[in-house]
C-alpha positions, 0 to 999 in steps of 0.5 A: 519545560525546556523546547528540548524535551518538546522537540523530542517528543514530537520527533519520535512520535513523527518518525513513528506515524511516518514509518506506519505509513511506510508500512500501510504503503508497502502493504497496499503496493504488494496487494495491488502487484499480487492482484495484478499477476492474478489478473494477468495469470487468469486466462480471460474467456474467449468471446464467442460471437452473437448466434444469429 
């Protein structure tokens, strides 16, 4: 059992749990900009005033 081979392992295991969060990031982030360019684009209903 070398420190080598450890290191390797976790390394590798790392970077892959890192770029999944990257991944899961960049998903969120594109869903949060589409949700806001549909908020923007939906035009808001006027507000009509109290008949009294």
């Amino acid at each position: 059992m070398g420190k080598d081979g450890g290191k390797d392992g976790t390394k590798i295991s790392r970077e892959e749990r890192l770029a999944a969060q990257l991944r899961e990031n960049l998903h969120r982030r594109k869903a949060q900009a589409r949700a806001m360019t549909q908020e923007s684009a939906a035009p808001a209903l006027p507000k009509t005033p109290p008949s009294g």
